[in-house]
N, C-alpha and C positions, 0 to 999 in steps of 0.2 A: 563631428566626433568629439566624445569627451577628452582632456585632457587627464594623458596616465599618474602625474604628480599629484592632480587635486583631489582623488576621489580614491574611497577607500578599499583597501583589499577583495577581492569576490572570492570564493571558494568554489570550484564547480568539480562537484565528487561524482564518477563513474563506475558502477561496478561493471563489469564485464562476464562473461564466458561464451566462448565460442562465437565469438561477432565480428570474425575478421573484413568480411564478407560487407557488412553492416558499420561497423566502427570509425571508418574513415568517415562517412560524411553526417556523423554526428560529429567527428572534432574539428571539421572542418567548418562546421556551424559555429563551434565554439570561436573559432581562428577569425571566422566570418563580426563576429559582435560590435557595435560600436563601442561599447564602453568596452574598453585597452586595461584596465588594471584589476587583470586577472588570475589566478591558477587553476590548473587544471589536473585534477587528480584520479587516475586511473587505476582500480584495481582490480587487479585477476583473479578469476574467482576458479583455477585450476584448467582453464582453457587448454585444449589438446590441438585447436588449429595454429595457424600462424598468426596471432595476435600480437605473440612478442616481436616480432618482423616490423608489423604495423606498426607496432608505438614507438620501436624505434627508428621509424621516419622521423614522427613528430617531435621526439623529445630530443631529435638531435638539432632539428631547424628552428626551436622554440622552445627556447627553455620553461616559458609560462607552464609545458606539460612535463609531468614528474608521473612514470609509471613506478605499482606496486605491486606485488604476490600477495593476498590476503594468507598471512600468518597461519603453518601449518599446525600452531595450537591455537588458532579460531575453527566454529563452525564451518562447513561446507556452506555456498549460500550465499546469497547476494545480500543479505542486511550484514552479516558479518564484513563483507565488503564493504557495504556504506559506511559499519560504523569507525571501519577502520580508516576508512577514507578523512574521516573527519575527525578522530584522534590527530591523526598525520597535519591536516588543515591549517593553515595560518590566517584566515581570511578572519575580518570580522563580519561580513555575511555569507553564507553559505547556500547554494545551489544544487540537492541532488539530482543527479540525470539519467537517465537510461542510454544503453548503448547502443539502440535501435531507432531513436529520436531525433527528434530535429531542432534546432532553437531559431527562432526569425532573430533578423540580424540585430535587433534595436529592445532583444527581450531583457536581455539586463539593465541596460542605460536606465528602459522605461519604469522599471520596475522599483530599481533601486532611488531614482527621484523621489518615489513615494516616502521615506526613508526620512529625508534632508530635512522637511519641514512638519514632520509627525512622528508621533509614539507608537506604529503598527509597530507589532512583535513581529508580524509577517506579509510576503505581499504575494498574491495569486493572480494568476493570468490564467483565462481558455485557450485549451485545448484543441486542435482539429483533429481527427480522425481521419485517415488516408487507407485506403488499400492499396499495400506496396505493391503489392506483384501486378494490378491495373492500374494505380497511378488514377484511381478514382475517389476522389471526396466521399467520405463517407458522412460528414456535419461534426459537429461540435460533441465531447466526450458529455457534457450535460448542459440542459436548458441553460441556468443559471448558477451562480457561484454564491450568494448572499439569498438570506431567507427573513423572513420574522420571529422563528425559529431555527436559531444555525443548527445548536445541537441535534437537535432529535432531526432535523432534515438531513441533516447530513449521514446517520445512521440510516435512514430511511431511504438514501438514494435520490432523493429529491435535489438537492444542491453536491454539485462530488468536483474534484480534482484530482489529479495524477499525482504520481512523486514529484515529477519534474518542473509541475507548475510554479510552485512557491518557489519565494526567494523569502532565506531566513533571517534576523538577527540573531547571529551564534551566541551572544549572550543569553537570550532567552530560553535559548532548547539547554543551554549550562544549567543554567539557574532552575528549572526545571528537570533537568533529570531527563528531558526527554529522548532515547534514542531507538533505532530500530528494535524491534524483538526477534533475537537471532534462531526461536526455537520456530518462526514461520516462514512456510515453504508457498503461502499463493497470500494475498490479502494484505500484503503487508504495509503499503498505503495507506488503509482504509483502518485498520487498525492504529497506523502512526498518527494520522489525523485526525480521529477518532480521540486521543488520548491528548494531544493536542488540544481542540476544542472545548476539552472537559475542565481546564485549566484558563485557557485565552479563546474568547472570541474576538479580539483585537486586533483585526487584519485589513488590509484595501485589497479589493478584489476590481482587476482589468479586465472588462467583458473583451478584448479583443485577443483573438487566438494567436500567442506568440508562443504556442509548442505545437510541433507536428508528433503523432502518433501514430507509427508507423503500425497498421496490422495486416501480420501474417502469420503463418501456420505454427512460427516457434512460438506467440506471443504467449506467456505463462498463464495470459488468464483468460484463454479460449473455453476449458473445462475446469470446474470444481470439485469433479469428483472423478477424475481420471488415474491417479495415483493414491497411495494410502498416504502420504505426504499433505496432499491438497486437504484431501477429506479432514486428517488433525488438526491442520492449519484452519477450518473454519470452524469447528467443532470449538476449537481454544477459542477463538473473535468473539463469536457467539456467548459462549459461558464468561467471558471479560464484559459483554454488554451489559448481558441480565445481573450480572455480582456485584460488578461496580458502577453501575449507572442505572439501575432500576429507578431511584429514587428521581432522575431527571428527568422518565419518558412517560408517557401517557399509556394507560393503560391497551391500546389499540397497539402501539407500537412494542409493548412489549409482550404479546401474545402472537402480533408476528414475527418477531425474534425468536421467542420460544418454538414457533413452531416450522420455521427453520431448523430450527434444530432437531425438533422433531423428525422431520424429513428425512434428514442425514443418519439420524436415528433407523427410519425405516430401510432407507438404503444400503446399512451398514448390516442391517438383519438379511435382508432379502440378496443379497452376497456373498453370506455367512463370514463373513467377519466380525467374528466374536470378540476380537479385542478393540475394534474399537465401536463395536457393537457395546458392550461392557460400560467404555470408556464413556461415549453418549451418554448410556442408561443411568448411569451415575450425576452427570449433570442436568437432564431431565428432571430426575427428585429431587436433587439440592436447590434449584433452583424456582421448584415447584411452587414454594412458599410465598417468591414474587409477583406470583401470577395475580390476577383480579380474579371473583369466583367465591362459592363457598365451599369452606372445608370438606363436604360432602361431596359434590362436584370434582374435588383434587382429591380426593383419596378415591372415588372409582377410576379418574382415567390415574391416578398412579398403580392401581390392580391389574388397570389393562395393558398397560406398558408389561409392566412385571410380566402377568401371564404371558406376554407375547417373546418375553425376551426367552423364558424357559420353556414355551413352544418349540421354537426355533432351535436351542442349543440341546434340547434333550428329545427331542421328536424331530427336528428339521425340518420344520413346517408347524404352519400359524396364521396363514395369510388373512382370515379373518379378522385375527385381532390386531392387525394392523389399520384396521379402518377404524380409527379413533383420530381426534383434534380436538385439542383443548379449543373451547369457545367464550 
């Protein structure tokens, strides 16, 4: 076990809601860790069960844990949580985690070594994937964590991590500006890392799975388009890919982007949800411009979009002209 005196502060930030249930043996994971020189920070994100009961087990046996209410002039929302979590923070690295999670006992020590005798901005660990309610292994969250191409793999789903993987230096995500986006409701990860990336590929990646991911029925990112919440939260990822990072992706990758969006596009019509039907059709043409293609090619399928979006909003039906994809 490390010594608590020689090694420096960890920050390990939790948002919460409704994980009574769930939340003890993620902090008991915490409680569990070899490396001792820790805090543990928890905030509620409006929870209606007995979560304030739970934490006040912990934070009376152990003062390492410090519970929070995420601030009733922040967003609703778990990044608002995070980011509050880490205003509050004193560590000079930082850990965010989920309240459904697991950490193997040796995931900080191992992690933060990485630290002591190099310049990573950040350090990641694999993942495993468990089905809670069987307690069966479901494998690894992804093949690999390092590419030859981080950036655009990592957009592409080729190399991925969780929240909970990394371990931060807080200096970096300062000096960068980086913090959660409080206006997203699914993706939030994938967009945090994503922007990340775009700045630092300067990271050690441990193939060995030192986070457990627990999945079951609450987990947020079973469906993408089950709420109108989900649906804006990809629609914004999306239009932040192709806006601000066209110039980094290959033309292949970013025609699959675009037509994701597209997708959601179609989805958003064929629901009659016009306003974020609207809301799509608006970043579809803005973003037209990035596409690969000739000018003639993007001005018929932008007619066909069009037609279809006032198909739909002034007849209620169109389904034809939804058989279009940019190629």
């Amino acid at each position: 076990m490390l010594v608590l005196t020689e090694h420096p502060l960890v920050s390990i930030i939790i948002p919460t809601y409704n994980r009574a249930s769930l939340i003890g043996e993620t902090l008991d994971s915490v409680l569990a860790q070899t490396y001792q020189n820790w805090e543990c920070i928890v905030v509620d994100d409006g929870s209606t069960d007995n979560t304030d009961e739970i934490l006040a087990q912990y934070t009376s046996k152990d003062s390492r844990f410090q519970f929070y209410h995420r601030p009733e002039n922040r967003l609703p929302g778990g990044n608002a949580a995070r980011n509050y979590g880490f205003e509050v923070s004193n560590g000079i690295y930082v850990n965010w985690f989920d309240s459904d999670d697991l950490m193997h006992v040796n995931k900080i020590e191992l992690q933060i070594k990485q630290f002591y005798s190099s310049i990573y901005d950040f350090v990641i660990c694999q993942t495993m994937m468990v089905d809670y309610d069987n307690k069966e292994i479901i494998g690894l969250k992804a093949p690999k964590l390092i590419s030859q191409n981080i950036f655009e793999d990592y957009i592409m789903f080729k190399i991925f991590w969780l929240t909970g993987a990394p371990l931060w230096k807080k200096s970096f995500l300062l000096s960068n500006k980086l913090f959660f986006d409080e206006q997203l409701y699914q993706g939030q990860d994938y967009d945090f890392h994503m922007r990340v990336l775009s700045v630092s590929e300067n990271y050690y990646a441990c193939e060995e799975p030192l986070v457990t991911f627990n999945y079951h029925l609450d987990n947020m990112s079973r469906s993408s388009v089950d709420s109108q919440e989900k649906i804006f939260s990809n629609i914004l990822i999306i239009q932040r890919i192709l806006k601000n990072f066209h110039k980094k992706l290959s033309d292949k990758t970013l025609l699959k982007k675009y037509n994701e969006l597209l997708k959601l596009y179609k989805f958003t019509l064929k629901k009659r949800n016009y306003k974020l039907a609207f809301y799509c059709y608006k970043f579809l043409i803005k973003n037209l411009k990035f596409m690969p293609g000739s000018i003639y090619k993007k001005l018929l399928f932008a007619m066909s979009i069009t037609t279809s979006l006032g198909s739909y909003y002034f007849l209620n039906k169109g389904e034809r002209f939804l058989k279009i994809k940019l190629k």
